[in-house]
Every structure is written in C-alpha cells, then in structure tokens.
C-alpha positions as CSV (number, residue, x, y, z in Angstrom):
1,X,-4.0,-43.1,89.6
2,X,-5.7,-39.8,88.8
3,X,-2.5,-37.7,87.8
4,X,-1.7,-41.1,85.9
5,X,-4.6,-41.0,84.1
6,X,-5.5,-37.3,83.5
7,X,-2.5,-35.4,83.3
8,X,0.8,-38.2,82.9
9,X,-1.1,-40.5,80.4
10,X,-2.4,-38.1,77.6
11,X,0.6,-36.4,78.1
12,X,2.9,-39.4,76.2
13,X,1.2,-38.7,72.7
14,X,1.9,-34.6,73.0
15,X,5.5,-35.1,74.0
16,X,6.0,-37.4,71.3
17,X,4.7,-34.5,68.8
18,X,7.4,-32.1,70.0
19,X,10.4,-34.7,69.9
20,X,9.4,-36.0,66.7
21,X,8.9,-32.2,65.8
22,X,12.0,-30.6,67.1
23,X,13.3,-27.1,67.0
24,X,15.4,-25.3,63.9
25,X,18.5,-23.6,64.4
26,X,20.6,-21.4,62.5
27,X,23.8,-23.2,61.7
28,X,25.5,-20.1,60.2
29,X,24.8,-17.5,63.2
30,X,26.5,-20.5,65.8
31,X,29.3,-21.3,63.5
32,X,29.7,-17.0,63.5
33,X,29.4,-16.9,66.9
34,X,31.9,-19.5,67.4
35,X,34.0,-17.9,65.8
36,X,34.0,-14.6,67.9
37,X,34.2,-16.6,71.4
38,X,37.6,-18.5,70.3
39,X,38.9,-14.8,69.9
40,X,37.6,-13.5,73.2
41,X,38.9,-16.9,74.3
42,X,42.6,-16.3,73.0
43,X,42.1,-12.3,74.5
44,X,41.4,-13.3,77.8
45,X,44.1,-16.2,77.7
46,X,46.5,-13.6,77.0
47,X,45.4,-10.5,79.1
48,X,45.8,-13.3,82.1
49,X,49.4,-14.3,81.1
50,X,50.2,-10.7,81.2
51,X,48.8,-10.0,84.5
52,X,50.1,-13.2,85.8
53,X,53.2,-12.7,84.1
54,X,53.5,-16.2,83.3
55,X,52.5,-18.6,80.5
56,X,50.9,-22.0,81.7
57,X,48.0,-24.6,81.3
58,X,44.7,-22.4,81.9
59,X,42.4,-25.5,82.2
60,X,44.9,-27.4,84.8
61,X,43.7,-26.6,88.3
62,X,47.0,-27.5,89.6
63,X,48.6,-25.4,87.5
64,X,46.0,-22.5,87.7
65,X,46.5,-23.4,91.5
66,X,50.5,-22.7,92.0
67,X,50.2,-19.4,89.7
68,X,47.4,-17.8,92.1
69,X,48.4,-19.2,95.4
70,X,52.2,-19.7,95.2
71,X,53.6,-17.4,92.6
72,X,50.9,-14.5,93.3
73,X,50.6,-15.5,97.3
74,X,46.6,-14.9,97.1
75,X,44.6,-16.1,100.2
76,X,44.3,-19.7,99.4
77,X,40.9,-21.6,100.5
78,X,40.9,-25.0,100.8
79,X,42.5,-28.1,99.5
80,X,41.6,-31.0,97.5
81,X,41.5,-34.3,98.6
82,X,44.8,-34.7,96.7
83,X,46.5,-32.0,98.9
84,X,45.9,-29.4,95.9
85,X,44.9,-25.8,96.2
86,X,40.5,-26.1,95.2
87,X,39.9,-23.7,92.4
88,X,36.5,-24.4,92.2
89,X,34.1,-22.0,91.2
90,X,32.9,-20.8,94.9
91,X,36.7,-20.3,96.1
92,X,37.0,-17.9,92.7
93,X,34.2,-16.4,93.0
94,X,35.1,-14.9,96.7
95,X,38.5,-13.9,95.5
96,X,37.1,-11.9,92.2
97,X,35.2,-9.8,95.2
98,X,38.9,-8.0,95.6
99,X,41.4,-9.5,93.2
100,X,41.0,-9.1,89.1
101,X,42.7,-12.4,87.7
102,X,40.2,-14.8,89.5
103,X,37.5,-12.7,88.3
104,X,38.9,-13.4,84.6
105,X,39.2,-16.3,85.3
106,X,35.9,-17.0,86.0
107,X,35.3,-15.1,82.2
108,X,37.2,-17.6,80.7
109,X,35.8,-20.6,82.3
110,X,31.6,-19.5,81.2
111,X,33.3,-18.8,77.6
112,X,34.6,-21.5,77.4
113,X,32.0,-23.5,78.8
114,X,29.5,-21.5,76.0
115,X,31.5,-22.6,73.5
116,X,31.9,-26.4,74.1
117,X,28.2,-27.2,75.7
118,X,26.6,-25.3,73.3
119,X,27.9,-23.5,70.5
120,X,29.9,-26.1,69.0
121,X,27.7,-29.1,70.7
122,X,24.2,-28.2,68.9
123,X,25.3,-27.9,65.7
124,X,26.3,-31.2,65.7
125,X,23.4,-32.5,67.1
126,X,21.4,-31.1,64.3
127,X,19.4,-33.6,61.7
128,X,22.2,-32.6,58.4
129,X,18.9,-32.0,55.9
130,X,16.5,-30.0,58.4
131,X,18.5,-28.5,61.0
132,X,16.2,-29.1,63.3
133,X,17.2,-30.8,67.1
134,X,15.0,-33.0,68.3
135,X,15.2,-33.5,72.9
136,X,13.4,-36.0,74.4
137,X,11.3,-35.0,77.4
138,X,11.4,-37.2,80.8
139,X,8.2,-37.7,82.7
140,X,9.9,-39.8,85.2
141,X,13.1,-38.0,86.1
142,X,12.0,-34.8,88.7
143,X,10.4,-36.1,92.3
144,X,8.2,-33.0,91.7
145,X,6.6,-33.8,88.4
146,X,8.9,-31.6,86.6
147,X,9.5,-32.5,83.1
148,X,13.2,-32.7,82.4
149,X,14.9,-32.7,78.9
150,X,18.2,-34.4,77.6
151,X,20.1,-35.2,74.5
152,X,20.7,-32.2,74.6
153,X,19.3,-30.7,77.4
154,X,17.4,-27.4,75.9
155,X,16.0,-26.3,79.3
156,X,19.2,-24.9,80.1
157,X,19.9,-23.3,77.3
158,X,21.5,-19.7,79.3
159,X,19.9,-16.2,79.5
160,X,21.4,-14.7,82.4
161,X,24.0,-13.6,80.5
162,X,24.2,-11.3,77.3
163,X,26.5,-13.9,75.7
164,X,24.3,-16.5,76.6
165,X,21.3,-15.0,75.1
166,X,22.7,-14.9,72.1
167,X,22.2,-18.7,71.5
168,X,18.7,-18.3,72.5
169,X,19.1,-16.3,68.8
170,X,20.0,-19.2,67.5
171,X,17.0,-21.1,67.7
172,X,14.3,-20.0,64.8
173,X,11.2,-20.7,63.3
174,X,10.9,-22.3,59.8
175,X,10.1,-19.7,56.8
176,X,6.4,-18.7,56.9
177,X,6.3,-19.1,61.1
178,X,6.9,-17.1,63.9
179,X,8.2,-18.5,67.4
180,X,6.0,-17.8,69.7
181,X,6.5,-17.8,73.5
182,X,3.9,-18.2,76.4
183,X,5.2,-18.0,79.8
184,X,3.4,-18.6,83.1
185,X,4.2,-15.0,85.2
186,X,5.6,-15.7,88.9
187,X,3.3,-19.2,89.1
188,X,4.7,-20.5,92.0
189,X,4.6,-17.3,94.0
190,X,0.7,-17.3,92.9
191,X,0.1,-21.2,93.9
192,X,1.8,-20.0,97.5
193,X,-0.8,-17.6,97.8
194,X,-3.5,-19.8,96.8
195,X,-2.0,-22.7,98.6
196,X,-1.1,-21.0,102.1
197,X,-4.2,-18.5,101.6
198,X,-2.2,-15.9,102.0
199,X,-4.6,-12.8,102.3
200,X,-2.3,-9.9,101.2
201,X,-0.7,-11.7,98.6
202,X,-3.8,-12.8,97.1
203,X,-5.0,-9.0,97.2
204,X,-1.8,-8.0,95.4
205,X,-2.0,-10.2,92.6
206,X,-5.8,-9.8,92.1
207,X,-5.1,-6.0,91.7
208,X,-1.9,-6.8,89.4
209,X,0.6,-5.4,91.7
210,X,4.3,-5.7,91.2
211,X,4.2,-8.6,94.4
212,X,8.0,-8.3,94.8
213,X,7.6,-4.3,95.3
214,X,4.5,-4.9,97.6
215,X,6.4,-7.6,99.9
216,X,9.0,-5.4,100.2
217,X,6.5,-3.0,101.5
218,X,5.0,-5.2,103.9
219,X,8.4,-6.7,105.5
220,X,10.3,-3.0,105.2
221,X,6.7,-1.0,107.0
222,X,6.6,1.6,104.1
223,X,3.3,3.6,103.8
224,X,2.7,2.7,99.9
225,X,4.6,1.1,97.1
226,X,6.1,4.2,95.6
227,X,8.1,4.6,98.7
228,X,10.0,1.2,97.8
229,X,13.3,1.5,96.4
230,X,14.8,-1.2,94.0
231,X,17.5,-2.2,96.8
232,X,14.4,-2.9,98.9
233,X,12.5,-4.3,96.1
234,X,15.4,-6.9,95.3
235,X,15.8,-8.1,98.9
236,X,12.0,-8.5,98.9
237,X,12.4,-10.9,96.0
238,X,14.9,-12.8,97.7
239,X,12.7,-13.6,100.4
240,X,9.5,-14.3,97.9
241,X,11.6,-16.9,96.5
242,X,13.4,-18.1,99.0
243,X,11.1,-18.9,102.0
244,X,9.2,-21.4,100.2
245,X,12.6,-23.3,99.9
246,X,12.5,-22.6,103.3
247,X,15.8,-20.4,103.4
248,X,17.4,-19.7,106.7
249,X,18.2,-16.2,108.1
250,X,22.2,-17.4,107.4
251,X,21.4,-18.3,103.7
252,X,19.8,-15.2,103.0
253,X,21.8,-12.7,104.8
254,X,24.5,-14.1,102.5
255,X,22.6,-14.0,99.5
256,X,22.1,-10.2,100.0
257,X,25.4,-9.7,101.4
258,X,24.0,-8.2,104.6
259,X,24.5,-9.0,108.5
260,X,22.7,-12.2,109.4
261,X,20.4,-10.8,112.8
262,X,18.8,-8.2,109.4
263,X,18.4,-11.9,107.6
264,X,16.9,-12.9,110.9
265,X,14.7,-9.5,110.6
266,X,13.2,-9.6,107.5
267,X,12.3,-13.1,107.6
268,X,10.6,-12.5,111.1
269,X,8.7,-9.7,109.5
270,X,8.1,-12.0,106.0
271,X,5.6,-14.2,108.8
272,X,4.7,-11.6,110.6
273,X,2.8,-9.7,107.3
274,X,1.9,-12.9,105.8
275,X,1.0,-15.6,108.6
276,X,-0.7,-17.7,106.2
277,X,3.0,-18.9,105.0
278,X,4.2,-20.0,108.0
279,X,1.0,-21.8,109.0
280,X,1.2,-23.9,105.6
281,X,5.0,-24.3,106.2
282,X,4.2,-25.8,109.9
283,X,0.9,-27.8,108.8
284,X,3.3,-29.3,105.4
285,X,5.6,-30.9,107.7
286,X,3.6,-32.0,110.2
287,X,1.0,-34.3,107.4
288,X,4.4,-35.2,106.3
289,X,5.2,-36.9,109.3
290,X,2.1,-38.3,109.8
291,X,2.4,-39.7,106.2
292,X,5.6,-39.7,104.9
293,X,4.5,-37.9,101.7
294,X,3.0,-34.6,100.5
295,X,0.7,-33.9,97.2
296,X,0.3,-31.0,94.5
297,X,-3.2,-29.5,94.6
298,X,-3.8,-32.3,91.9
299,X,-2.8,-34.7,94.1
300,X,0.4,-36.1,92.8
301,X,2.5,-37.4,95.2
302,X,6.3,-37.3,96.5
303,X,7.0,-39.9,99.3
304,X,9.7,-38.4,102.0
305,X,10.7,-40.9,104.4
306,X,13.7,-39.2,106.1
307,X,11.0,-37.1,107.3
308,X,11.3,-39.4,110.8
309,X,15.1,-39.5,110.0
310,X,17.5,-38.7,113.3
311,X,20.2,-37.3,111.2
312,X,19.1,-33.5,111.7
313,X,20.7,-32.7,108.4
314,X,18.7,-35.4,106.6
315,X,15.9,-34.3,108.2
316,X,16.1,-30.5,107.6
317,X,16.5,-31.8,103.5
318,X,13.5,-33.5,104.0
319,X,11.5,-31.0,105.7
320,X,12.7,-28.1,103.2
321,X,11.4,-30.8,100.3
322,X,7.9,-31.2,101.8
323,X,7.1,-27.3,101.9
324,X,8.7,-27.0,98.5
325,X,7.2,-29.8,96.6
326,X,3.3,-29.2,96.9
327,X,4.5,-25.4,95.3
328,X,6.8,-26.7,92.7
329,X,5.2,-29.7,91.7
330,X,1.4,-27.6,91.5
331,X,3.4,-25.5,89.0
332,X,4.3,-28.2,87.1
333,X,0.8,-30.2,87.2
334,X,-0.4,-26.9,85.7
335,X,1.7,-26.3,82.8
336,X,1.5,-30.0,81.8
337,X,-2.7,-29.9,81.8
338,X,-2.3,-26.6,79.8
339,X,-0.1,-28.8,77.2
340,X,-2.7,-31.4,76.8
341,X,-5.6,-29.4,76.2
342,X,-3.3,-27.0,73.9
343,X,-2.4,-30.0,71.8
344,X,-6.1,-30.7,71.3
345,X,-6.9,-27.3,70.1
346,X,-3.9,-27.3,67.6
347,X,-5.0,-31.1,66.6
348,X,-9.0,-30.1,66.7
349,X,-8.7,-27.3,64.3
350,X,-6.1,-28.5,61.9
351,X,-3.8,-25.9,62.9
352,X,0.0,-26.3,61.0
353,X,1.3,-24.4,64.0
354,X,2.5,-26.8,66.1
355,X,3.9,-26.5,70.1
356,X,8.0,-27.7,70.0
357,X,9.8,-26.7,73.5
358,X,8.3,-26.8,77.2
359,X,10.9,-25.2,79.8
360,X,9.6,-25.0,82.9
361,X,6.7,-22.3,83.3
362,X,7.3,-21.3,79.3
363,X,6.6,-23.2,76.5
364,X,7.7,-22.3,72.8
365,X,5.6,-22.6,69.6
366,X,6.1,-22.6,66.0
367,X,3.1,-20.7,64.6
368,X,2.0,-20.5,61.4
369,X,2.5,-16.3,59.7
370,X,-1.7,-16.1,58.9
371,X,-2.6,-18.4,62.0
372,X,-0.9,-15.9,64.9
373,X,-3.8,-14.0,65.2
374,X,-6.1,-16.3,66.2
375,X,-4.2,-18.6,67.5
376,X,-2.1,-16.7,70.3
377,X,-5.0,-15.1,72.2
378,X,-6.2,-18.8,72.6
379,X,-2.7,-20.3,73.5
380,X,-2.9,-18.0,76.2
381,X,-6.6,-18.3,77.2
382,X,-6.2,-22.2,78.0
383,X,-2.8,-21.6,79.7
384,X,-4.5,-19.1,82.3
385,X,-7.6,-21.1,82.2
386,X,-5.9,-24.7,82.7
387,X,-6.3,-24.6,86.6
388,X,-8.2,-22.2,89.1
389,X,-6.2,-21.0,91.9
390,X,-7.7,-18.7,94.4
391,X,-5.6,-16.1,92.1
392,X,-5.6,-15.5,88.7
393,X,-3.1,-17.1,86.5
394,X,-1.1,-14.7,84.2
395,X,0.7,-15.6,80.9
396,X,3.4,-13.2,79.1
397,X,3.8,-14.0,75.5
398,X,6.3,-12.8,73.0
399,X,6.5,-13.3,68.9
400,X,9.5,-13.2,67.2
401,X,11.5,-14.3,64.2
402,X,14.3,-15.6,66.6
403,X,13.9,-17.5,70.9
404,X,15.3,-14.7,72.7
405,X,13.6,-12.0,70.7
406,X,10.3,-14.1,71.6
407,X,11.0,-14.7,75.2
C-alpha cells in the first residue's frame, strides 16, 4: 500500500504531464537521414551480390540460407523447424567472427532495421502542426517497477551505434529551450553496495573512484589502480554487471571470449574481495523461499513462486530474479520519487520548463533558455537527494540544442 500510495499514486498526474507534453523532432534531419540509409542500403545490397556472385531476395531467410550454406558451403548451424538453414542473428553473428558476407549481412539487417523502426516510423507518428510525439508510460508492465514506454517505444531509441545516435539528433527542444539531460551514474552498482554492504565498494564510491577500474583491481590483485589496464578494466565491468544477474562462470567466460575455469577465476575472486555480495545473493534466496517474494528497499514487492519449483531450470530463473529484483527495482523506486518531487518544484515555482522523457536511470527535460541556470543545479540536487543509500547518489547532466548532444 505504501509504494501505492507514495510513489505509484502521485506518480499518474506527472506521467500524464509528459504524455500530454511530448517530445519535438526534426522532421527534415530524419527525412535527410532517410535518405542516406536507402543509399547505404542499395551499397551494401550490391557489394553482397558481388561477393556472393549472385542476385537474390536479401530479406528471405531461405533464400539468404541456400546462397550461404549451399552455393558458398559455409558451416551451417542449425535448422528451422521447417527443415530450413536458421539465419538468425546468433548463427550470423558466429560466422562474421571469420567469414565477411555474414558480417554484411548483419550491416544490412541494423540498417534496415534503423530505417523502418525509426526513421521512417516517427515521423509518422508525429502530431502534423507541432511535431511533437507524444509515448505513453506503463506503470504496470515491468515485475520490477520499471516504467516501460510504447506507441512508440522511446526508451529504445539506439546509441550503441554511431548511426543510431544520430536519431538521438533528431529529437529537439522547441525555440527558446534547451534539452537537458540528468542521468543517474552506475545506480544499481551503488544500491548493490548499499544493499549487500559491501565495504570496499562503498569506500570506492565515497572517494569517487572509477569502481569498474577498482574491481578490476581487487579480483586481478594489482597494487593500485594505475596498474589496471583497459582489458582488465572491461572484464571487471563485466563482472560488476553481471553477478548481480547472477551470471555463471560459462556465461561470462563467453562474454569475454576467454576459457571458462578463468570465468570460474574471476568470479571466485569477485566473492572473495567483496563477501558482502555473496552473502546478500545467499540471504535473497533463501527469504525468497521462505516467502515467495522479495522487496526494493521501499518495499515494493515481486512475488516468485517457482522459487519451490522442481524444474531446476525454472528454478535457477527464479532464483536469478530474486537477487536481481531488490537491485533493479530500488533503482527504479528511486528515479520515480525523484520525478514526483521534480514535478512539484517545476509546478511550485511556475517554471515553463517542463520534464518530457524518463528512460531508465535518465530523464530528459525541456528547459526554458533564461531558467537553465537555476533550474539544472536543482534538477540535480533532488535527483541525488531523492533516496539515501549508504553511498552517495551521482547524477551526470548534459545541455544541448539536440538528445544525443545532451546525453
């Protein structure tokens, strides 16, 4: 009743601000950028013709199929239930490792993909006069507490990839605004720490440490955190991320690409350096037993009855949900109180800046040119401020004329 009350309840009117508020985008850079991905589209089509040496149907999987597995004999995977060759994204993916078609293959496919979800989709789902989109937030889709977005989805909007980021470009403020955009640094990496007390990480983000370098320093036994290197460093964050969704040696040795028994390693020194992890990890599942559901430092809760189940895989989902959820869902009770009391400020002081997008740990703002000043040291005060973990909270915000310049 309390995270109905407090934090799902007052939520409904802020939410309703942002829908009915939605986000502007710039019709003319997407209908530009359209433009240059049906080229690249018709390059790519053609460079794989010529290096198949054969014209044919490059979004049929049976064709796509015979040309890679009959005509060019490549090591074929598995089949479909229909007795054709898979050409699914995981069997091209291994292939591009040695051969080059698969691998532009795989080009074409996220071009193409660009082009339909989103570059030709959000036009259209534009309002004609203001060019603004307008999502609508779920409270009740994510076990977690998550908020989710649809029609269209703009929490998914890509930045992995450079061509991806360049429809975060797309989205801009209004003339006489900025976009401004807070984002919670490494939150659920911080509510571990708090969570599982976990004494060295809690010292490394009080002293503002890099907490990916200084794992890696703990699980590799270097002397200080100038002797890590960035291979050591990314491993490092591998297991910082992975653990709490309790990864096993197998997943991340293939993660990292490396022999399982140094998966095995690393994650046996991860709970070595930082026992407080594994004791939270142990106590989790066992409450979950005992009551078939876990809670978010707030205390919302996520019922998990296979918990009990016999079915070992069943179970091991189960028991993989209970660590993760408390660490997730926290995370998520967080940002969402942050939301609320930001929406007061902006509706106390008669600000015209006004909050449009929340994606996870970031949420984007529209912000008025002579109210940026003020306004974004306070943004980020109540965001850091909004829940006190036994480390502090740390917010990164950009302002820009354009998303991904903001981000």
């Amino acid at each position: 009743m309390e995270i109905a009350t407090e934090l799902e309840f007052p939520l409904i009117p802020v939410l309703a601000r942002m829908e009915l508020q939605g986000i502007k985008i710039d019709m003319d850079r997407l209908q530009a950028f359209a433009g240059e991905l049906r080229k690249d589209l018709i390059a790519l089509q053609e460079t794989i013709f010529q290096k198949t040496g054969t014209d044919f149907n490059l979004n049929s999987p049976q064709q796509l199929g015979d040309v890679l597995f009959n005509k060019m004999g490549l090591p074929s995977g598995k089949k479909t239930k229909t007795g054709q060759y898979s050409t699914s994204e995981a069997v091209l993916q291994e292939l591009a490792n040695e051969y080059e078609v698969p691998s532009l293959i795989l080009d074409y496919r996220s071009l193409a993909k660009l082009l339909s979800t989103y570059v030709e989709a959000l036009p259209k789902l534009a309002d004609p006069e203001t060019h603004r989109i307008h999502t609508s937030f779920n409270q009740t889709i994510a076990a977690t507490g998550r908020l989710s977005s649809s029609n269209p989805n703009l929490q998914n909007i890509p930045i992995r990839t450079e061509r991806g980021r360049e429809i975060r470009k797309a989205f801009i403020p209004e003339e006489g605004f900025m976009l401004v955009s807070a984002d919670y640094s490494q939150v659920e990496l911080r509510v571990i720490a708090s969570i599982a007390n976990a004494t060295q990480m809690i010292q490394a983000f009080e002293d503002g440490e890099d907490i990916h370098a200084r794992t890696a320093m703990e699980i590799f036994g270097l002397d200080s955190l100038e002797d890590v290197t960035p291979d050591q460093r990314r491993k490092a964050k591998e297991v910082n991320f992975g653990i709490p969704y309790g990864v096993s040696a197998y997943g991340l040795a293939s993660r990292l690409g490396i022999p399982n028994k140094e998966g095995k390693q690393m994650i046996d020194r991860y709970f070595e350096r930082f026992p407080g992890v594994q004791t939270y990890m142990t106590s989790t599942i066992e409450e979950a037993r005992d009551k078939q559901y876990v809670t978010t430092l707030m205390g919302r809760r996520r019922y998990i009855p296979d918990i009990q189940s016999g079915n070992w895989n069943a179970r091991g989902f189960a028991e993989r949900t209970a660590i993760n959820m408390p660490i997730q869902g926290t995370a998520a009770d967080i940002i969402k109180k942050a939301m609320i009391e930001i929406d007061e400020l902006l509706q106390r002081e008669g600000c015209r800046s006004r909050m449009l997008l929340q994606v996870h740990d970031e949420l984007v703002f529209e912000v008025a040119h002579d109210e940026v000043e003020e306004l974004v040291p306070k943004i980020r005060g109540l965001m850091e401020q909004a829940f006190e973990l036994s480390v502090p909270l740390e917010v990164e915000v950009g302002v820009a004329d354009n998303w991904l310049d903001a981000h």
